[in-house]
C-alpha positions, 0 to 999 in steps of 0.5 A: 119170960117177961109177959105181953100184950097186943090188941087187934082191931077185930071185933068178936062177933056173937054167933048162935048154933044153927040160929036158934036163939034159945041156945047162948051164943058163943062169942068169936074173934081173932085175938091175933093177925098174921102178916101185919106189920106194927110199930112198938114204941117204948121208953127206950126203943122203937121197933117194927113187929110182925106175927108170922104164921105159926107162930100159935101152933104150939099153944093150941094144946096148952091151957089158955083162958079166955078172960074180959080185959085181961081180967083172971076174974072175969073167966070166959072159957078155957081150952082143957075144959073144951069151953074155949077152942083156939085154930090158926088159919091164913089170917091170925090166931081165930077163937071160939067161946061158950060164955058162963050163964054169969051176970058179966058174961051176959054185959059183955054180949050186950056190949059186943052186939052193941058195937061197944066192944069191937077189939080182942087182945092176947097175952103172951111171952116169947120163948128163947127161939121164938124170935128174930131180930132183923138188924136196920140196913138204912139210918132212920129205920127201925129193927124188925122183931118177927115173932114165931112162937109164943107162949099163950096165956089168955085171950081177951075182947078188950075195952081199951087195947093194951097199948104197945108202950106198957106192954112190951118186955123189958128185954125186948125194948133192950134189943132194939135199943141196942140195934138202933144205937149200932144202926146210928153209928154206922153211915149207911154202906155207898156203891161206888161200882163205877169209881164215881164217889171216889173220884168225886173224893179226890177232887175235893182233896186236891181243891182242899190243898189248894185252898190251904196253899 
């Protein structure tokens, strides 16, 4: 399965356990959102995503990691050592984090508290019955990709989110290729419940032969 990248606009917050400041904060955030429609653009396709709502659940048991960036070096937490625990709610995949006593764990809550970093990210792939494809039904719009299961790797406070454009699978910017070609090709379907746009058709045949007589 081909791995990808999102980012969402929701700042990691520091939380301290019942506001002792002598205790190390952990770092807490959404790395992913329910609901919210996106636009993916690639290089050979564009197309429209949605998370739907469990779409986590099974990752929730798995070996996830919690890194800076995306970096594997740069480890935060992790889910099988009970560093990093991970829970869905109404709004997205939330994460909680104990940070190491490491010199780049102690930058990041800096920057966090500073307002610097205000962003987290996930990677992911998505298996074979992870997703639906909802094929356009009007020219101009874009195929719908409603994601309802991945495969979680890591997730991420970020820097820089990982732009749509570079992480997206290869097969996926294939799909909606294809769906928009298809879609392109096709008029879009006219009512004509009420016969007008066919006698509006046999008029313009009829002014037609008179124009050729």
């Amino acid at each position: 399965m081909d791995r990808e990248q999102r980012a969402v606009n929701e700042a990691p917050a520091m939380l301290r356990r019942d506001d002792d400041a002598a205790v190390r904060p952990q770092l807490a955030g959404y790395a992913a959102v329910f609901g919210q429609e996106t636009v993916i653009r690639t290089a050979f396709g564009d197309f429209r995503e949605v998370i739907e709502p469990g779409a986590f659940t099974a990752s929730l048991a798995s070996d996830v990691r919690a890194v800076i960036n995306h970096d594997p070096n740069l480890l935060l937490g992790r889910t099988t050592s009970g560093t990093l625990r991970l829970s869905e709610d109404t709004h997205g995949l939330r994460y909680e984090v104990d940070p190491p006593d490491t010199s780049y764990a102690d930058d990041l809550l800096v920057s966090v508290q500073r307002g610097d970093i205000t962003q987290s990210s996930f990677a992911f792939s998505i298996p074979e019955d992870g997703q639906v494809w909802d094929k356009p039904t009007r020219r101009g719009d874009l195929p719908l990709r409603r994601i309802r299961k991945v495969e979680l790797y890591d997730v991420s406070p970020v820097t820089y989110p990982a732009y749509s454009q570079t992480s997206v699978s290869a097969r996926a910017s294939e799909m909606a290729h294809a769906l928009t070609v298809t879609t392109d090709c096709e008029p879009p379907a006219a009512s004509d419940a009420d016969g007008a746009i066919e006698r509006e058709h046999a008029r313009l045949r009829v002014q037609l032969r008179a124009w050729e007589a």
